[in-house]
C-alpha positions in Angstrom: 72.9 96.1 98.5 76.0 98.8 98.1 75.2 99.1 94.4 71.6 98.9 93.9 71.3 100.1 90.2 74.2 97.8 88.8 73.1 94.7 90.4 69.5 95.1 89.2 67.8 92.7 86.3 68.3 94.6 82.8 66.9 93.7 79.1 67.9 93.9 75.9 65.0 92.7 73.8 63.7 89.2 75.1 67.2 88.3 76.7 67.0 89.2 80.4 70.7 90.6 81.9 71.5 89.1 85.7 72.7 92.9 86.3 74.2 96.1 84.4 77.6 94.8 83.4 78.6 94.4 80.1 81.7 93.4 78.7 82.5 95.4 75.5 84.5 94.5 72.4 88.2 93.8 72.7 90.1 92.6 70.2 92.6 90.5 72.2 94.6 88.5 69.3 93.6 85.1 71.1 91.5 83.1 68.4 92.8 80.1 66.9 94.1 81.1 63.2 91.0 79.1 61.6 88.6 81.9 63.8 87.3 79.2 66.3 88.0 79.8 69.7 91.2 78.8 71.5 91.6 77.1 74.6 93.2 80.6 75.4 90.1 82.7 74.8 87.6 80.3 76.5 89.7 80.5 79.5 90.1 84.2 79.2 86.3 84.9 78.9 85.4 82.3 80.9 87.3 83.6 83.8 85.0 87.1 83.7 82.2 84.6 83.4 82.8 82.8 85.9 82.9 86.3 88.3 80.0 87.1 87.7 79.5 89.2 84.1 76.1 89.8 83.1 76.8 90.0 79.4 79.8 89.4 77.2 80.0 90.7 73.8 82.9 89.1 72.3 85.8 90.4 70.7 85.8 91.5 66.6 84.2 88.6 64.3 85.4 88.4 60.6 82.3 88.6 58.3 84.5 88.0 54.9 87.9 86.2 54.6 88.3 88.2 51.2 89.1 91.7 52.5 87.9 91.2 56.4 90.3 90.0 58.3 92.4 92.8 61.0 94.2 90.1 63.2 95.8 86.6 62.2 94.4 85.0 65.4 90.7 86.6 65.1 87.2 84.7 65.6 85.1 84.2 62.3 81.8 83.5 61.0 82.4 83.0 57.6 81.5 79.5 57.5 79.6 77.3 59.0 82.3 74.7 60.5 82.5 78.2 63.2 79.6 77.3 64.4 80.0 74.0 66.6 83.3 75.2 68.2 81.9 78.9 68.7 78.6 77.1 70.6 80.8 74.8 72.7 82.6 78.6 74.2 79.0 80.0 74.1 77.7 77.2 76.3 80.9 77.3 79.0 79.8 80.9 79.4 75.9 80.1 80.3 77.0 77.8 82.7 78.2 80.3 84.9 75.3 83.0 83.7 76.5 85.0 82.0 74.7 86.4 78.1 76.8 86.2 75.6 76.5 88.5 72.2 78.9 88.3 68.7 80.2 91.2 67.7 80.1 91.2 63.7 83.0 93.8 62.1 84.5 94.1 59.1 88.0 97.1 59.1 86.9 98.4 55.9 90.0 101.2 55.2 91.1 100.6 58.5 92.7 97.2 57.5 95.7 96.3 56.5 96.8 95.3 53.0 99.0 92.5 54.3 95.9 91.0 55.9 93.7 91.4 52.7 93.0 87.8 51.4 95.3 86.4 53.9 92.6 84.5 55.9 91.1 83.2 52.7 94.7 81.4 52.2 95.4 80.6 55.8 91.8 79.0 55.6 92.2 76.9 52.3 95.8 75.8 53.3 94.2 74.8 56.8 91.8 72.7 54.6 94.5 70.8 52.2 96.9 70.5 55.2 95.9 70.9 59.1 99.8 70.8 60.1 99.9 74.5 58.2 98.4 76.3 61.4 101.5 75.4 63.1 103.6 77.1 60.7 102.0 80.2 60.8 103.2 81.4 64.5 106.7 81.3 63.0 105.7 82.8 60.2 103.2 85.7 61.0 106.3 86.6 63.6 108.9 87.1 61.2 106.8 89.3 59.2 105.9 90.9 62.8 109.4 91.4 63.5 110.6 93.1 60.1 108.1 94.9 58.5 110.0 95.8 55.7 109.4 92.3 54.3 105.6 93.2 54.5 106.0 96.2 52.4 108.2 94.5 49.8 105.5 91.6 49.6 102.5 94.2 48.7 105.1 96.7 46.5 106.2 93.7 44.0 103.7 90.7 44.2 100.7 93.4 44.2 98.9 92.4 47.6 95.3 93.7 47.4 94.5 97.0 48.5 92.2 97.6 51.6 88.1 98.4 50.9 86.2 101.4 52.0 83.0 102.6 50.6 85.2 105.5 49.1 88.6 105.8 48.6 89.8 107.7 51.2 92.8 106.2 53.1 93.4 105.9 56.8 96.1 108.7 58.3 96.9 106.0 60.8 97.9 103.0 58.8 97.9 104.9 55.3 97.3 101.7 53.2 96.0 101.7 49.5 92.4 101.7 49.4 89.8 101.0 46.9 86.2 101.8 46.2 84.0 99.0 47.4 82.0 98.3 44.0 78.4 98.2 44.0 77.9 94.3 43.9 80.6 93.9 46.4 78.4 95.8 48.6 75.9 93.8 48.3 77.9 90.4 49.1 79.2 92.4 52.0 75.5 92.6 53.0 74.9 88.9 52.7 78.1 88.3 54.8 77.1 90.0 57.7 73.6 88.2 57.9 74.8 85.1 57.0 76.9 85.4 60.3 74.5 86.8 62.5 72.4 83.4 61.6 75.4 81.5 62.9 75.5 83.3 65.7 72.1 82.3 66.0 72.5 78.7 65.2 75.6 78.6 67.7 73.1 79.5 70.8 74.5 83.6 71.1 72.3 85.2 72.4 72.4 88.1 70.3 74.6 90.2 67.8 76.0 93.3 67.7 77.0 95.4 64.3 80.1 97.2 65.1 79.2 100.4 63.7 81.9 102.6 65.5 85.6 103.2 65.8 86.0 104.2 62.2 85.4 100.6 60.9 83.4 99.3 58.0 80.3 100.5 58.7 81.0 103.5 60.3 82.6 104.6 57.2 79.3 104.4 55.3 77.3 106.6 58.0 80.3 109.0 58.0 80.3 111.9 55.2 84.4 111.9 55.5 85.0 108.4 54.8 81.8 108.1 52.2 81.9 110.0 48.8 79.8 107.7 46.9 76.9 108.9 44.6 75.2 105.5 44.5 72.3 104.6 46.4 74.8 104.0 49.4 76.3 107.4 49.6 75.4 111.4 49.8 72.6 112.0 52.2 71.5 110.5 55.6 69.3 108.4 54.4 72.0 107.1 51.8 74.7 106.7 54.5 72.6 104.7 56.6 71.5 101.9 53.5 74.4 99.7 54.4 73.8 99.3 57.9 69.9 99.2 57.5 70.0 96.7 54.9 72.1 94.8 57.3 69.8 94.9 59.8 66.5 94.3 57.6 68.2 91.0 56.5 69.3 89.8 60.3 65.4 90.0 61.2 64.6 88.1 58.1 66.7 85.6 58.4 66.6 85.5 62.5 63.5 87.1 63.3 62.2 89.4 65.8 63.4 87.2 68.8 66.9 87.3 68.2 68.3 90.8 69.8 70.3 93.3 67.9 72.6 96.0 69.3 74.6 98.5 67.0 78.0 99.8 68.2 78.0 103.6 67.5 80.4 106.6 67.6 77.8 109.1 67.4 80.8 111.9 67.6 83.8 111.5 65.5 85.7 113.8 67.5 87.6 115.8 64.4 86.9 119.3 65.9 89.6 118.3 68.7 92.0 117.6 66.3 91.7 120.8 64.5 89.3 119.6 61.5 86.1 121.5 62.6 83.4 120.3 61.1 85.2 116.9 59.9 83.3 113.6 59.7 80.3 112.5 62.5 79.0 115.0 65.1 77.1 114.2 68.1 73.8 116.0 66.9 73.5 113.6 63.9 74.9 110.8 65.7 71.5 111.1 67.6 69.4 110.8 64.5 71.4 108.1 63.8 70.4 106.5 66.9 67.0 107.5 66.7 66.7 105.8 63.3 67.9 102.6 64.1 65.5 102.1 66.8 62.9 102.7 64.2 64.8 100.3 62.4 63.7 97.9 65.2 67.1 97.1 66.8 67.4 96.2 70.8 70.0 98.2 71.9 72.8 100.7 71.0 76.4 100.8 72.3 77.2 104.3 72.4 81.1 105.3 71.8 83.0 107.6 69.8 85.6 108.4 67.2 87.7 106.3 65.3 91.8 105.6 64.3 92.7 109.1 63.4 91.1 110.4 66.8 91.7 107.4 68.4 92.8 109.2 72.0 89.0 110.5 72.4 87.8 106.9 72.0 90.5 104.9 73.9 92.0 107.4 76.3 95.4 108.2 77.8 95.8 108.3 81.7 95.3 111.6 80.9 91.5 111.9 80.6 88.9 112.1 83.6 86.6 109.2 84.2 83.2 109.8 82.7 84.4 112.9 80.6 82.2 111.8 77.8 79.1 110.8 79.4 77.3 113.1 77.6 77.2 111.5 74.8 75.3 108.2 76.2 73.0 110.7 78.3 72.4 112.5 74.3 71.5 109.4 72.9 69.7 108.1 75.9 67.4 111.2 75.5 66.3 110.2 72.0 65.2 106.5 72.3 63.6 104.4 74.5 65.8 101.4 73.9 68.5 100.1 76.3 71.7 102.2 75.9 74.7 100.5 76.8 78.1 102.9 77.6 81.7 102.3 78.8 82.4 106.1 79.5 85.6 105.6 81.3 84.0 104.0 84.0 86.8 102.3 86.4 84.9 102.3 90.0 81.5 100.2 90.9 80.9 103.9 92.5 80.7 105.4 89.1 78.7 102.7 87.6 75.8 103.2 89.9 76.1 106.5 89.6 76.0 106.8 85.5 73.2 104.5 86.0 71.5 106.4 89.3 71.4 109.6 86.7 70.2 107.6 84.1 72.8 109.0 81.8 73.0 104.5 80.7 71.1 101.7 81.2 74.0 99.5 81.1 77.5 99.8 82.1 80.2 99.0 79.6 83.2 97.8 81.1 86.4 97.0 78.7 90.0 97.9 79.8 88.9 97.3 83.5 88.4 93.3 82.6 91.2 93.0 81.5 93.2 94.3 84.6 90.6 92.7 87.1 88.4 89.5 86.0 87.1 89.4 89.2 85.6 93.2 89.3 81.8 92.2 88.9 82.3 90.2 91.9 84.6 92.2 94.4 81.5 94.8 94.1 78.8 92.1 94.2 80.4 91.2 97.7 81.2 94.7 98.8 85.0 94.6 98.0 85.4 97.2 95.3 88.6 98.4 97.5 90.3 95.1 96.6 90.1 95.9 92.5 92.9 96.1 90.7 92.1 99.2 88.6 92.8 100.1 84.8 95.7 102.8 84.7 94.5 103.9 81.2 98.6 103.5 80.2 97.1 102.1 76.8 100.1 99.2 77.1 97.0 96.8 76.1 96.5 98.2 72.4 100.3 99.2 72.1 100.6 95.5 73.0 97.9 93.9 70.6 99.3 96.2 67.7 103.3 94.8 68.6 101.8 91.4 69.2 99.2 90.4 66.9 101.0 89.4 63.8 103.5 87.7 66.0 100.7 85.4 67.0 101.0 86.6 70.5 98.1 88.1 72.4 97.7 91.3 74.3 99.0 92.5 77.7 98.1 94.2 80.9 100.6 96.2 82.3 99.0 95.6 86.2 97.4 91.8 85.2 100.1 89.7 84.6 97.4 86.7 84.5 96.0 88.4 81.4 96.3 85.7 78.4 97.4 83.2 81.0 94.3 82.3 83.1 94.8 78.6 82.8 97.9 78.4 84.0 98.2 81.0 86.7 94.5 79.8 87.9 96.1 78.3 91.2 99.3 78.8 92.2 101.3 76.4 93.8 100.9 76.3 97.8 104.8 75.2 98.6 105.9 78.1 100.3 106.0 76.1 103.8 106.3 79.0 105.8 110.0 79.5 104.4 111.3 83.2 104.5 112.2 85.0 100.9 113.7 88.4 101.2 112.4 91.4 98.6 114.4 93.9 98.3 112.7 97.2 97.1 108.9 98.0 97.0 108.3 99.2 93.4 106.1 97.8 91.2 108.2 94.1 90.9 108.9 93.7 94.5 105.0 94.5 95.7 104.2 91.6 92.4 107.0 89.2 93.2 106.1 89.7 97.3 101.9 88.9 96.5 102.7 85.6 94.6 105.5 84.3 97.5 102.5 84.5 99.7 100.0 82.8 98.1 102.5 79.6 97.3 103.0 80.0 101.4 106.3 81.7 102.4 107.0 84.4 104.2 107.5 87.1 102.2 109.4 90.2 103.9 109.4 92.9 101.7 112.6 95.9 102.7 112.4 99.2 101.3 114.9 101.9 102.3 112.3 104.5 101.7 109.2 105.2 104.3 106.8 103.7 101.8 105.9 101.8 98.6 105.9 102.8 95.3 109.8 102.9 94.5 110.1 104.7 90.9 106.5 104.8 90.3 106.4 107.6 93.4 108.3 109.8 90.3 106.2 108.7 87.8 102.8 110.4 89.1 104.0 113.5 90.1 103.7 115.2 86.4 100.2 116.6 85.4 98.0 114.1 85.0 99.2 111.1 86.0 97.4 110.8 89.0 95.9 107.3 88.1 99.8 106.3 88.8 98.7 106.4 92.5 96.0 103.2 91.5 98.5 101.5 90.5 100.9 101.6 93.5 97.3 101.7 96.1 96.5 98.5 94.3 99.9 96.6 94.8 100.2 97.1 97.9 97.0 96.2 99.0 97.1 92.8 96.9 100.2 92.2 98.9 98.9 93.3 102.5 95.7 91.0 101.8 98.2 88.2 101.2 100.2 88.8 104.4 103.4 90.4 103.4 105.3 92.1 105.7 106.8 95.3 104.6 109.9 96.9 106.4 110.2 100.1 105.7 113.3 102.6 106.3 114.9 99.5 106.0 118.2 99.6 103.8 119.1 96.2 102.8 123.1 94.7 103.4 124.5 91.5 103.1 123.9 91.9 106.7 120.6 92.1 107.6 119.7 89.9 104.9 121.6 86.9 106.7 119.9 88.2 109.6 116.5 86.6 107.9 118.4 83.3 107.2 116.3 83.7 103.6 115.7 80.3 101.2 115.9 82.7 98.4 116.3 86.6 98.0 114.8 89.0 95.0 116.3 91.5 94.2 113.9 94.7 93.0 116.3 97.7 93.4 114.9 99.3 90.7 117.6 101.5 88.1 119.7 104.8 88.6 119.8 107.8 86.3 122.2 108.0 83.7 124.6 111.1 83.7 126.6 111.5 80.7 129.7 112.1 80.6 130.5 115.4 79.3 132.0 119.2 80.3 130.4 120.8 82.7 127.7 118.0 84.1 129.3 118.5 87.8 127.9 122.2 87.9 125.1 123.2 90.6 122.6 124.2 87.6 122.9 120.1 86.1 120.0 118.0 87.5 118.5 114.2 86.5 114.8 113.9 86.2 115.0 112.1 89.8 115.8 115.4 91.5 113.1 117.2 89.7 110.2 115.0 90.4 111.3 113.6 94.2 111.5 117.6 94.7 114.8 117.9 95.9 115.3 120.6 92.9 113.0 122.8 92.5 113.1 125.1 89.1 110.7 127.7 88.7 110.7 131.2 86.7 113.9 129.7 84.3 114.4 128.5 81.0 115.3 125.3 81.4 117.0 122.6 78.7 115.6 119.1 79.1 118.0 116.8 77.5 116.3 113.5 76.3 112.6 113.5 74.8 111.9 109.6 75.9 108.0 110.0 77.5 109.8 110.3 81.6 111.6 113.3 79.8 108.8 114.8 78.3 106.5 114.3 81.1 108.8 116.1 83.1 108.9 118.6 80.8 105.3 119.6 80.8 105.9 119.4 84.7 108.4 122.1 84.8 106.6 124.1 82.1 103.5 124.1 84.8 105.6 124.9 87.6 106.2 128.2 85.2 109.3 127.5 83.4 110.2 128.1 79.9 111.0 124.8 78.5 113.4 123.6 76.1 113.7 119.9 75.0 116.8 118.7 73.1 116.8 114.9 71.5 119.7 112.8 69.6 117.2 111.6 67.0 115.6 113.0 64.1 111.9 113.2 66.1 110.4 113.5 69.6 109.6 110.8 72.1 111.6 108.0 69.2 110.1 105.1 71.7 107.0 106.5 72.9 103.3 105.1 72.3 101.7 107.4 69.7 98.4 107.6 72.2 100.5 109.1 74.6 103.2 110.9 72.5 100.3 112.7 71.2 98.6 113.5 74.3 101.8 115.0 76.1 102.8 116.7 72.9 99.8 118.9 72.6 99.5 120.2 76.3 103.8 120.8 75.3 102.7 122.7 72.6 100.1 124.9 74.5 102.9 125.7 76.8 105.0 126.8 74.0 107.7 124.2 74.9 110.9 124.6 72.5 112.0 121.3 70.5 115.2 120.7 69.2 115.6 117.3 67.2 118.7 115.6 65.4 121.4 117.5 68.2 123.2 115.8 71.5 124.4 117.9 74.6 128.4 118.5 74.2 129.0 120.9 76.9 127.3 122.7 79.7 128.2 126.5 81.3 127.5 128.7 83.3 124.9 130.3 81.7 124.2 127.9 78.6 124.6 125.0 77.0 126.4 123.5 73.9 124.7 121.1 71.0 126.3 119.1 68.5 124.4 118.3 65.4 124.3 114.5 65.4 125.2 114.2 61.6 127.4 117.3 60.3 128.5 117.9 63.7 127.9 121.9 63.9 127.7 123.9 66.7 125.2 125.9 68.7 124.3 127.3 71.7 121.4 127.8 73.6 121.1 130.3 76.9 119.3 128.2 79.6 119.4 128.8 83.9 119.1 124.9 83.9 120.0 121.3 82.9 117.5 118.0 83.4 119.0 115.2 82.4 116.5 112.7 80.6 118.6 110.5 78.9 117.8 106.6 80.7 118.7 104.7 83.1 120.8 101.5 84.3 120.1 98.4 86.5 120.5 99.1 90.0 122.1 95.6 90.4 125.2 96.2 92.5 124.1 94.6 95.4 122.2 91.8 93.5 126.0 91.0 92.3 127.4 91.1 95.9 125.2 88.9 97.2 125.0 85.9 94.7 128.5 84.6 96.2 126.6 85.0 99.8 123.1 83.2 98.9 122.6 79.9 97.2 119.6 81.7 95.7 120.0 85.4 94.5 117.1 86.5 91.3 116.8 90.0 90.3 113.5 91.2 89.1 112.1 94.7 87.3 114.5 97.3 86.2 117.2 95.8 88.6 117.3 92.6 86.0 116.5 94.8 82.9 115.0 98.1 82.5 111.6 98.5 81.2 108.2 100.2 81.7 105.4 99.4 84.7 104.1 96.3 82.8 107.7 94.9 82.5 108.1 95.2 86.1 104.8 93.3 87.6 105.2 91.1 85.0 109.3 90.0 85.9 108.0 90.1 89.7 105.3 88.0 89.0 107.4 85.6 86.8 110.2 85.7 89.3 108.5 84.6 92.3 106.0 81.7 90.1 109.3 80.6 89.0 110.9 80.9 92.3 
């Protein structure tokens, strides 16, 4: 067998693992609003299942509908009608053999406000009236949509404020907070063994305490978030009562059979955002670990940091795979316990070497299940080359924290079956060997040209260029964005295996179109740069991004003005300050990268800063010379001017749809997809080509 190590028997406790994978915690915003399961998230975990997982933990379970609820559409234990519906999801997951653990949570100070007492409503309403769960889609999405309603709801009919174990608010979400009280400790203690005995009851094979990610009961073990000087707060020993009377009460109520894994971030990760000595550090993250196994728990899910270091738990593109193995290999070292680790892991080859090393005994695998269900079994069967990999772009939390009080679930920018696995199970086989012309092989042509050949017509893909890619060739030339190149490898090998033909150096006319006598054409042209229009943008020194990163302009040894701090201007940015450039970025708006991810905003920003990059906010380019350029403050309208060699333009771009609108009076059946039908990001693009040809 290729991968010996990850295919072998494991155990956690008494429950025996068919191999080394395990599905980690994702929240995915997929739950019915009551907390049962959906048909959605059966499908969705069912479909990993059914490829050949060896154990699912499930995504966050509410503990208390008081103050525990993150997401509207979020599985619960707090009662026991969970139980049947959760056991009918557990039991479609043992037939296909797969072990399946709950994932008990509670968000402590990393809740929010609006969601305090909310499910205890949307519960008792569901109770008096079962027609009010149909409501609340609307009405989670209008709140969703204008946020300023939210704060007005909390600022004048006194919403409750968010729990902790101290009061010490979250920097992310910066909600009140409160002092959990000493009783209310206590109850939260009975909650979370109460629903590990459902768990029980509902045929789980196990539980698992998330003690990580700056939740609940990380906050106790942490001495940033816990200040108390009761019996649950000061030293080690005191930190730890909450999570050890937790456990204590699971094995009374359970018993000794019933296997229990602890989610920890033994390393809080402060030091790397300049707060040195801040929080949880790896060495007492370690005692930690070595104490609950004396506590007699089964397993421990090593991880790290929490919402105000979120980037060292749940990475940008940026960061290596494996970069923080140590930390399972630390823990591993101290007990004698299974340690399960995700570790960036996004090949089978680095699975079975994490494993090989022993730095894990199990591999935890989150992000890459959701862009490839299938990747326990492309490796089984010796296809790892056919994965679809995780790009780390981070659109799946960006996506779960625009979606989730919308009622919507989260995306995938390169699995546009995410959320959809029902319905996009089998597509339809109608094709008849029919020719459909794709125009363009970027991210939306290589989607749009896969699913034409599954449904069974003859997809011919033309690209002007010599190869695929389109805009996404630009997009991985910065530093570090090689995992760019996964994305593109991975397209067009989904769409080779499916028998599309790609012409390449191929420019597409009304022409040679007709030429293919096509039943439909798509049109994936992709978008153009924008150039403003304004003195002096003719001149040799004035480039777009385009020129920069294709490598027709190349800039080195000059101070250069970047105009436009969107993330494509940014990144170039930090490309030309590594090609040895002094770097100047100038943006319209009163702060950087105004529609950027934070993750990533953050990411690019610091390696920016390290280059000394120069930012100038709230001014717009008015004129360009020889030897400088001309800004405009956007409100009083005064003057400056900067000396710079150069001029990058940054500033957007437009659908490329020219031909698209020359050819509808030509073809009965013209559709653009991806920036060509409106501009958008790499998700936006599969996603639109995916649609497009389904649709077709």
């Amino acid at each position: 067998m290729q991968y010996p190590h990850l295919f072998s028997e494991g155990r956690i406790g008494n429950v025996t693992v068919r191999n080394r994978t395990v599905m980690v915690p994702m929240a995915t915003g997929m739950a019915n609003y009551d907390g049962t399961p959906s048909q959605q998230i059966v499908d969705y975990y069912e479909e990993r299942a059914r490829n050949g997982l060896g154990l699912l933990i499930t995504g966050i379970i509410r503990v208390n509908n008081t103050y525990g609820a993150s997401l509207p559409r979020q599985l619960a234990m707090t009662s026991d009608r969970h139980i049947a519906p959760f056991s009918a999801m557990v039991d479609r997951l043992h037939d296909h053999g797969t072990k399946v653990f709950g994932q008990l949570h509670h968000p402590g100070r990393q809740g929010m406000c609006l969601m305090s007492t909310s499910a205890l409503q949307i519960e008792l309403m569901g109770r008096i009236w079962p027609g009010f769960y149909r409501l609340l889609p609307g009405m989670f999405a209008v709140m969703g949509k204008y946020p300023a309603a939210g704060d007005w709801m909390m600022e004048h009919i006194g919403w409750p404020a968010v729990v902790a174990p101290s009061k010490v608010p979250c920097r992310l979400y910066n909600q009140r907070v409160r002092a959990l009280r000493r009783w209310e400790v206590r109850m939260l203690i009975k909650d979370f063994v109460r629903a590990a005995r459902r768990l029980q009851l509902a045929r789980a094979d196990g539980v698992e305490l998330h003690g990580a990610h700056g939740y609940l009961i990380q906050q106790f073990l942490s001495p940033h978030t816990n200040r108390r000087r009761d019996e649950y707060g000061g030293s080690l020993d005191r930190r730890m009562r909450f999570l050890l009377d937790i456990i204590g009460g699971i094995r009374r109520e359970c018993g000794r059979d019933f296997p229990i894994s602890v989610r920890l971030s033994v390393d809080e990760y402060y030091r790397s955002i300049g707060e040195p000595g801040q929080g949880l550090e790896l060495e007492e993250g370690v005692e930690i670990a070595r104490r609950l196994e004396k506590a007699g728990i089964d397993a421990i899910n090593v991880t790290s940091a929490n919402y105000e270091t979120y980037n060292y738990w749940l990475e940008p593109m940026s960061f290596a795979c494996g970069w923080r193995k140590h930390l399972a290999r630390a823990v591993k070292e101290a007990v004698s316990i299974p340690v399960i680790a995700a570790n960036l892991i996004r090949t089978p080859e680095q699975a079975e070497a994490q494993l090989a090393e022993g730095i894990q005994d199990f591999v935890g695998l989150g992000r890459p299940f959701l862009a490839d269900a299938a990747w326990v079994t492309k490796a089984e069967e010796g296809r790892a080359e056919e994965t679809t990999r995780c790009i780390s772009c981070l659109r799946c939390i960006e996506s779960l924290e625009e979606n989730a009080m919308k009622g919507i679930c989260l995306e995938c920018a390169v699995n546009p079956r995410l959320g959809r696995e029902r319905e996009t199970a089998k597509p339809r086989r109608d094709g008849g060997g029919r020719t459909v012309a794709v125009v363009g092989a970027g991210p939306a042509g290589m989607a749009a040209a896969e699913v034409l050949a599954e449904r069974g017509f003859k997809a011919v893909v033309l690209e002007k260029s010599e190869s695929v890619g389109g805009q996404l060739k630009m997009a991985e030339v910065p530093p570090k964005k090689d995992k760019i190149e996964w994305c593109i490898k991975d397209l067009e090998g989904a769409a080779r295996r499916s028998g599309v033909e790609f012409r390449f150096d191929s420019e597409a006319t009304a022409a040679s179109l007709e030429a293919l006598d096509p039943y439909a054409v798509i049109m994936a042209t992709g978008a153009e740069p924008i150039v403003p229009d304004i003195p002096g943008v003719e001149r040799e020194n004035v480039y777009t991004v385009d020129a920069v990163l294709q490598g027709t302009a190349k800039l080195e040894g000059m101070t250069v003005a970047v105009i436009g701090s969107g993330m494509t201007g940014l990144e170039t940015a930090e490309k030309l300050a590594a090609d040895g450039n002094e770097v100047l970025v100038v943006e319209m708006l009163d702060e950087v990268g105004p529609d950027a991810y934070r993750q990533n905003l953050e990411d690019v920003m610091g390696r920016l800063e390290e280059y000394d990059a120069e930012f100038i906010t709230s001014h717009k380019l008015v004129e360009i010379g020889d030897k400088g350029i001309m800004l405009a403050h956007c409100k009083s309208g005064a003057r400056i001017n900067r000396q710079v060699d150069a001029v990058v333009l940054a500033v957007g771009v437009r659908s490329d749809d020219r031909l698209a609108r020359e050819l509808k009076s030509r073809f009965p059946r013209v559709f653009t997809a991806g920036d060509a039908d409106c501009v958008g990001r790499i998700h936006d693009a599969v996603r639109s080509g995916f649609d497009t040809a389904r649709d077709l």
